[in-house]
C-alpha positions in Angstrom: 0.0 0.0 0.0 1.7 2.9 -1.3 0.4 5.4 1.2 1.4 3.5 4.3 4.6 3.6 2.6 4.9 7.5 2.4 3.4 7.6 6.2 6.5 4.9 7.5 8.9 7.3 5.7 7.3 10.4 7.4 7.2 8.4 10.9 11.1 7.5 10.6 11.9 10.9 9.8 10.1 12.8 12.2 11.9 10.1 14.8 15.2 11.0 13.7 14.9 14.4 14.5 15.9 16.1 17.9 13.6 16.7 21.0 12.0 19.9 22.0 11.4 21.0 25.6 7.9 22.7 25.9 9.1 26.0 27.2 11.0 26.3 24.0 7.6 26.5 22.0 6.3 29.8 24.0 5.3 32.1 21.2 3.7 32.5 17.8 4.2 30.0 14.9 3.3 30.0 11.4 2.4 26.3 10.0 2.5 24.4 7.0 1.3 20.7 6.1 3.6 18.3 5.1 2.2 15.9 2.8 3.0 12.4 3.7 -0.8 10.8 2.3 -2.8 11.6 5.1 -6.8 12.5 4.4 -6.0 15.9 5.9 -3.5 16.8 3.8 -4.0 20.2 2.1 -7.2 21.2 4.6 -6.1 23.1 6.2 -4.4 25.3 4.4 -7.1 25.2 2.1 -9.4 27.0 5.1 -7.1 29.8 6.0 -4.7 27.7 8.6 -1.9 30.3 10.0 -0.4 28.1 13.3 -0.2 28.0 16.7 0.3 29.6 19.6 2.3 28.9 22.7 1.7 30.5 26.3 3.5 31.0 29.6 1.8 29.1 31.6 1.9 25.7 29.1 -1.2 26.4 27.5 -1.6 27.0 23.6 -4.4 28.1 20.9 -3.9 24.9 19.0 -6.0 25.9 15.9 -5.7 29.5 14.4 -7.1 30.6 11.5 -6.5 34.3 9.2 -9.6 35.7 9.6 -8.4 39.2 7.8 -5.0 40.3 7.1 -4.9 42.1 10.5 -6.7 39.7 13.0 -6.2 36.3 13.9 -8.9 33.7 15.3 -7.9 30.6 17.7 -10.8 28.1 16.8 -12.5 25.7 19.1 -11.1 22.3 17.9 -13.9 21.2 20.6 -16.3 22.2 18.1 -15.1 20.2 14.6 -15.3 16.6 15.9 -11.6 14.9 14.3 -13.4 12.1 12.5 -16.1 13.4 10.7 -13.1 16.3 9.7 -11.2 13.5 8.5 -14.3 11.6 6.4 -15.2 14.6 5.2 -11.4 15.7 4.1 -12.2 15.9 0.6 -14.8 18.6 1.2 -12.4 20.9 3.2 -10.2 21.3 0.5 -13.1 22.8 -1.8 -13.8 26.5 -2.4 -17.1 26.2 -1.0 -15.3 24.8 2.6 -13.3 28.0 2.2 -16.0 30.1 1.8 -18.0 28.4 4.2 -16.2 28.2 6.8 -14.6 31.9 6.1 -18.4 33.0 7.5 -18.2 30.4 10.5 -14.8 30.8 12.2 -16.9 33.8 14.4 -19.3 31.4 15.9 -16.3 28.6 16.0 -14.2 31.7 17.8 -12.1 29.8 21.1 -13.4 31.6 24.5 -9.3 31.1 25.9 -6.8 28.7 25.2 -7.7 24.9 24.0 -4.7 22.9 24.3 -1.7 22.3 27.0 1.7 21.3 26.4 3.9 18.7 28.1 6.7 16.9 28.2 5.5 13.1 26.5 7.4 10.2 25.3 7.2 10.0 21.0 9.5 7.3 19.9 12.5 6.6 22.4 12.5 10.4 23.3 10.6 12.7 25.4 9.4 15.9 23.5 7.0 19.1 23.8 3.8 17.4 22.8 0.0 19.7 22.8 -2.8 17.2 24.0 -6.1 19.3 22.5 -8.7 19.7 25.2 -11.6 17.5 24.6 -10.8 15.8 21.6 -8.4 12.6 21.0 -5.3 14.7 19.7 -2.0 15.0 20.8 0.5 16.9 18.2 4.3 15.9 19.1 7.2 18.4 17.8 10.2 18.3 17.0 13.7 20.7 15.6 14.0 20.8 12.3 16.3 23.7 12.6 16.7 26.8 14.5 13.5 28.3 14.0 11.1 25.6 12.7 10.0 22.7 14.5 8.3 19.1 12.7 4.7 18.5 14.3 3.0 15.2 14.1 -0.8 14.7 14.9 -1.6 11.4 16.5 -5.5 10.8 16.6 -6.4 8.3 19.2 -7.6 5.4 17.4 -6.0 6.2 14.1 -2.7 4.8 12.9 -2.1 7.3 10.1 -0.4 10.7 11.5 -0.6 13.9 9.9 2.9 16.0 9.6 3.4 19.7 9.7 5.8 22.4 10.2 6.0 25.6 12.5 7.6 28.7 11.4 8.4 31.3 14.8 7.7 34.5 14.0 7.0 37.9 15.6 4.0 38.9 16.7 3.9 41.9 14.6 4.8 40.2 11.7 1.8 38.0 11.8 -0.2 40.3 9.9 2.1 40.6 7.4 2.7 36.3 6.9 
């Protein structure tokens, strides 16, 4: 199966990178999907994706969305159950998902943070993972170099992982990525 075969070679790559600590995620990131055959691939950036951000005190806006060029929304992953997002995969990378969900990010708009971060075992190393509150995710990262990081999103139940990438950036320049 020629998919399984692209997620193996994602899943030994992402293990041979180095560790994070979770402290070293505190800020803003800017993310990217990495394709490696997963149904999610290309979703989210199709529905105006930006990245994550980290907090002080461990906690982080796992999902956030360009709303407009100056304003950024963290969505309620609470909301968007993970398996009928995945099922329905095809859909989200449609104009009319775009559009759609352009109009609904307001009513999807997080009340605080929705994720904390940890130290977790991934592999034979302990890295920063983000377990999402309320929903069967934990996303592990890892360096890629100094400024980016790997991320993988493990779905409880589900062998297939979906990869991404985190840019840091300033804050200020968020409006201008």
């Amino acid at each position: 199966m020629e998919s399984m075969g692209r997620q193996d070679e994602m899943k030994a790559w992402f293990s041979s990178l180095k560790p994070v600590r979770p402290g070293e995620l505190i800020g803003l990131w800017r993310g990217a999907g990495i394709p490696s055959d997963h149904p999610l691939d290309g979703v989210l950036e199709n529905l105006g994706w930006f990245g994550k951000r980290f907090h002080g005190d461990m906690r982080a806006d796992a999902l956030l969305f360009q709303w407009r060029a100056d304003r950024l929304v963290a969505i309620e992953p609470r909301f968007l159950p993970i398996g009928l997002a995945i099922k329905a995969a095809p859909f989200g990378r449609t104009r009319v998902a775009r559009t759609w969900f352009s109009y609904l990010q307001k009513a999807l708009r997080a009340r605080g943070t929705t994720a904390s971060l940890a130290l977790q075992i991934s592999g034979d190393d302990a890295t920063a993972a983000m377990r999402y509150d309320g929903q069967p995710i934990v996303d592990y990262f890892r360096r890629m170099n100094a400024q980016e990081l790997a991320g993988m999103m493990c779905v409880a139940g589900d062998d297939r992982r979906y990869f991404f990438k985190l840019r840091r950036i300033d804050a200020i320049a968020a409006t201008e990525a």
